[in-house]
C-alpha distance (Angstrom), angle and dihedral (degrees) to the residues before:
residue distance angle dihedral
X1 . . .
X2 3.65 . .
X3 3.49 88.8 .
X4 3.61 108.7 48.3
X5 4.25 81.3 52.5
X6 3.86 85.0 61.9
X7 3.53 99.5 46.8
X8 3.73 90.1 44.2
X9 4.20 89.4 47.3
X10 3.75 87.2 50.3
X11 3.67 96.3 56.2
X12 3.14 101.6 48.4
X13 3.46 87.6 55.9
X14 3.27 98.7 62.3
X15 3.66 98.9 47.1
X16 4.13 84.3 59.5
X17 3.65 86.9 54.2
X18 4.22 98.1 51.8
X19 3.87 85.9 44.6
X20 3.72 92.8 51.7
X21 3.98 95.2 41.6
X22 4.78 81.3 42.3
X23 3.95 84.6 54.6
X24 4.08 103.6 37.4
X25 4.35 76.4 50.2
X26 3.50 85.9 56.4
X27 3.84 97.3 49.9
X28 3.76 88.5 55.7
X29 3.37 105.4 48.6
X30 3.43 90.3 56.5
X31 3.70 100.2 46.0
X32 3.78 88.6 48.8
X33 3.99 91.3 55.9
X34 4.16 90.6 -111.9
X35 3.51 115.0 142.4
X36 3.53 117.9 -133.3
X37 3.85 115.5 -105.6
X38 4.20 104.0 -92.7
X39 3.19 89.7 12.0
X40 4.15 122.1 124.2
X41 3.95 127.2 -151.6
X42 3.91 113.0 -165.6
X43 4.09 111.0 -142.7
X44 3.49 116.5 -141.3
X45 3.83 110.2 -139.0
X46 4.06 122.5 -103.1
X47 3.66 108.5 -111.6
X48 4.10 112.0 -110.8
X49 4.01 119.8 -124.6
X50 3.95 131.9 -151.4
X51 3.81 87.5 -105.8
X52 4.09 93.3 53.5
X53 4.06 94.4 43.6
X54 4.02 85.8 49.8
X55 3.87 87.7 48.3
X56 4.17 87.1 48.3
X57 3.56 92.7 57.2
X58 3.98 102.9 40.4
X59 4.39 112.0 78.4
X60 3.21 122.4 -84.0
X61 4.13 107.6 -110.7
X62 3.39 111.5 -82.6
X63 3.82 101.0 9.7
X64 3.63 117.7 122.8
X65 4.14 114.6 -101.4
X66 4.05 110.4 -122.5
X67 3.67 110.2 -119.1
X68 3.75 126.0 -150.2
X69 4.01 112.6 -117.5
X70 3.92 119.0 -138.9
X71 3.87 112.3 -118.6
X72 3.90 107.9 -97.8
X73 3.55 115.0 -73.5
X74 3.82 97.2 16.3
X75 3.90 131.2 99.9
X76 3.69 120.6 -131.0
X77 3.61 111.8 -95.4
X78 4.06 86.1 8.1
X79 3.92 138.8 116.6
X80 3.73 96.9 -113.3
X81 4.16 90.2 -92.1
X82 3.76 121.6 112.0
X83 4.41 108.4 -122.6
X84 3.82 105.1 -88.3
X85 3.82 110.8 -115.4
X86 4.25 114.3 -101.5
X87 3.25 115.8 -116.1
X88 3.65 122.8 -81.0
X89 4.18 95.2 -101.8
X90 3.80 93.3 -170.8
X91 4.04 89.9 63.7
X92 3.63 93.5 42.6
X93 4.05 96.1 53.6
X94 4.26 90.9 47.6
X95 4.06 102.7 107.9
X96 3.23 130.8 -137.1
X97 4.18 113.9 -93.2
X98 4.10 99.8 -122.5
X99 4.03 123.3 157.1
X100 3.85 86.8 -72.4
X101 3.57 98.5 75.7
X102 3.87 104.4 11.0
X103 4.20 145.5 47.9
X104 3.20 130.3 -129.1
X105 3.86 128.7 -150.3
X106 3.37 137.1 -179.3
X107 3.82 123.0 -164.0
X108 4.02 142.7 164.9
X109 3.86 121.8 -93.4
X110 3.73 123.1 -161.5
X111 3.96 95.4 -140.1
X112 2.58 124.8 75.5
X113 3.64 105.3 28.5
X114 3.43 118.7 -117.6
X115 3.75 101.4 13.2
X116 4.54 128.9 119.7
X117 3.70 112.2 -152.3
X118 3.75 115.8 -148.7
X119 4.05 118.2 -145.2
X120 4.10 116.1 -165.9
X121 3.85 112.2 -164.3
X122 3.61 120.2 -161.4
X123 3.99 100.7 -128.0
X124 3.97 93.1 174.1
X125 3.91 128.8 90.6
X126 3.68 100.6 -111.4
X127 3.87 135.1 40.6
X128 3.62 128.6 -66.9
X129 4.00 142.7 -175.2
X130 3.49 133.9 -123.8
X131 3.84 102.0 -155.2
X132 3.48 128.0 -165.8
X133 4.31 124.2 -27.9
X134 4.29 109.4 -46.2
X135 3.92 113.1 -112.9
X136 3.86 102.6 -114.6
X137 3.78 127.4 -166.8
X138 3.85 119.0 -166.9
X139 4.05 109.0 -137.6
X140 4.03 103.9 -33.5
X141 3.71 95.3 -30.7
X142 4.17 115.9 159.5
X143 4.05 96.2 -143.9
X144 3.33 128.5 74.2
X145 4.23 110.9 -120.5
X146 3.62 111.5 -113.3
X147 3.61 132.1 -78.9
X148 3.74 119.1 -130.1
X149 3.72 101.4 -140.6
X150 3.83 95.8 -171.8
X151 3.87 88.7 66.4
X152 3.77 90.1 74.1
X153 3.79 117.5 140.6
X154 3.39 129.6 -132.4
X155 3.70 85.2 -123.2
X156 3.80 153.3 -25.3
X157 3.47 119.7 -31.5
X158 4.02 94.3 -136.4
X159 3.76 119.5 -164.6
X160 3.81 130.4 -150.9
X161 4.13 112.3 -163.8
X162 3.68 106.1 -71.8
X163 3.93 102.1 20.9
X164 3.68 126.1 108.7
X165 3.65 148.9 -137.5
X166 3.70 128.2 -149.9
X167 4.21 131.9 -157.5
X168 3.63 118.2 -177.5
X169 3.96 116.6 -136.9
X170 3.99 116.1 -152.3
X171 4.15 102.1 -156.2
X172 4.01 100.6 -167.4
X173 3.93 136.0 42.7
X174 3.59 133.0 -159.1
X175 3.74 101.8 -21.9
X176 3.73 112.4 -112.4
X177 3.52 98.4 40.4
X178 3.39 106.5 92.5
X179 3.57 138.6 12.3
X180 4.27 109.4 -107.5
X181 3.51 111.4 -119.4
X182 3.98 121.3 -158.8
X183 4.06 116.2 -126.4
X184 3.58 120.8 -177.8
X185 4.12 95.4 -165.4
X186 3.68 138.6 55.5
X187 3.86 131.5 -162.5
X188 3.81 107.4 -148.9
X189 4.19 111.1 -167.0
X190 3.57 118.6 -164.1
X191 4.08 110.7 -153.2
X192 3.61 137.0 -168.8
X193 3.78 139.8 -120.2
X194 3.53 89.4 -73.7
X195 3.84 98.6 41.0
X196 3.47 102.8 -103.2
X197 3.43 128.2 140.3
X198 3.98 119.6 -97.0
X199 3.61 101.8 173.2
X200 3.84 145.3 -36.8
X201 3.94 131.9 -116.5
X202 3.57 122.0 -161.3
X203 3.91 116.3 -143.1
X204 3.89 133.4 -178.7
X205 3.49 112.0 -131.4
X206 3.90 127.3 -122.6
X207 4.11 112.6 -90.0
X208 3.94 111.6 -78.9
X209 3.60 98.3 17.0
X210 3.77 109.9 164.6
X211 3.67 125.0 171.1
X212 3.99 130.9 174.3
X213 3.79 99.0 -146.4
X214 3.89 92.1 -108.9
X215 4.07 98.5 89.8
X216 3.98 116.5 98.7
X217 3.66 135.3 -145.7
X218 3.64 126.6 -119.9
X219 3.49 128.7 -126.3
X220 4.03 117.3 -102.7
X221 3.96 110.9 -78.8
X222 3.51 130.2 -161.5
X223 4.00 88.5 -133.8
X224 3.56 138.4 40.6
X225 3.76 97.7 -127.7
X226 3.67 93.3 48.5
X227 3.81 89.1 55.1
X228 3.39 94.6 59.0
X229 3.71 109.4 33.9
X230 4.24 82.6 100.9
């Protein structure tokens, strides 16, 4: 009997001891910061400052900023209409060929009968326009001859020093209208974009020119043939 009280004394002994040495464990893990095993600590979140929210919304170094893309057929900062093109300066600044820096001739063609041609030569060192039809006047006539509006161009007869331009001049109408006259001179004024005058040239007409003030003149060609196809 006085056994089995020993064994039972010693025993219990040394279950005291593990559950001392289990709880001193205890006590240490917790005042070295180690979480028991299965155990669970919640955190409790840092609270955020001005300084870190501004930081949150500015890009991260090195990462590309996101732009915002105008809507489709707009330009940033724009009315929704692409820039208008300038002017071409170049055209604007070409002057208008007048006596000053061209000739005028007039001369007799073959075909078709009773017809003048006019040639305009650019005699300056840069490029000039012939604009429009010239305002002749046979001899010292007060009206200006007609213009022959069909004759039109498609554009600008533009001439680089030494080229030419051509108009065709029709002397007679319908015959029986009026009686021919004969004139011996011809006024030839050159005009500008907007039809004004720039400067007369005074011509003497082939022998046995005779016109009944019902012809036209063409409007300056770039070719001879084209100048008097009317």
């Amino acid at each position: 009997m006085r056994a089995n009280r020993i064994r039972t004394t010693a025993l219990a002994a040394t279950a005291l001891v593990a559950a001392l040495s289990l709880t001193a464990c205890g006590g240490d893990d917790k005042a070295m910061g180690t979480k028991p095993a299965g155990s669970a600590e919640t955190a409790t979140p840092a609270a955020t400052s001005t300084d870190d929210k501004a930081q949150q919304g500015a890009p991260e170094a090195g990462a590309p900023e996101t732009q915002t893309v105008p809507a489709e057929g707009k330009h940033a900062g724009g009315n929704g209409k692409k820039p208008e093109t300038a002017p071409n300066a170049e055209a604007a600044s070409i002057a208008t060929c007048t006596p000053k820096n061209s000739t005028v001739k007039v001369s007799k063609v073959s075909r078709p009968i009773n017809h003048l041609l006019l040639t305009v030569t650019n005699t300056g060192s840069k490029d000039c326009a012939a604009y429009h039809a010239p305002f002749l006047r046979f001899d010292n006539a007060q009206a200006v001859y007609p213009i022959l509006d069909d004759s039109k161009p498609q554009a600008v007869v533009t001439l680089s020093p030494g080229e030419k331009a051509y108009a065709g001049v029709a002397l007679l109408g319908e015959p029986g209208e009026d009686k021919p006259v004969k004139s011996e001179g011809l006024g030839v004024i050159m005009v500008d974009k907007n039809n004004k005058s720039k400067g007369e040239a005074t011509l003497k007409l082939p022998a046995e020119t005779y016109t009944d003030g019902r012809g036209f003149v063409t409007y300056w060609q770039s070719d001879v043939e084209t100048a008097l196809m009317f």
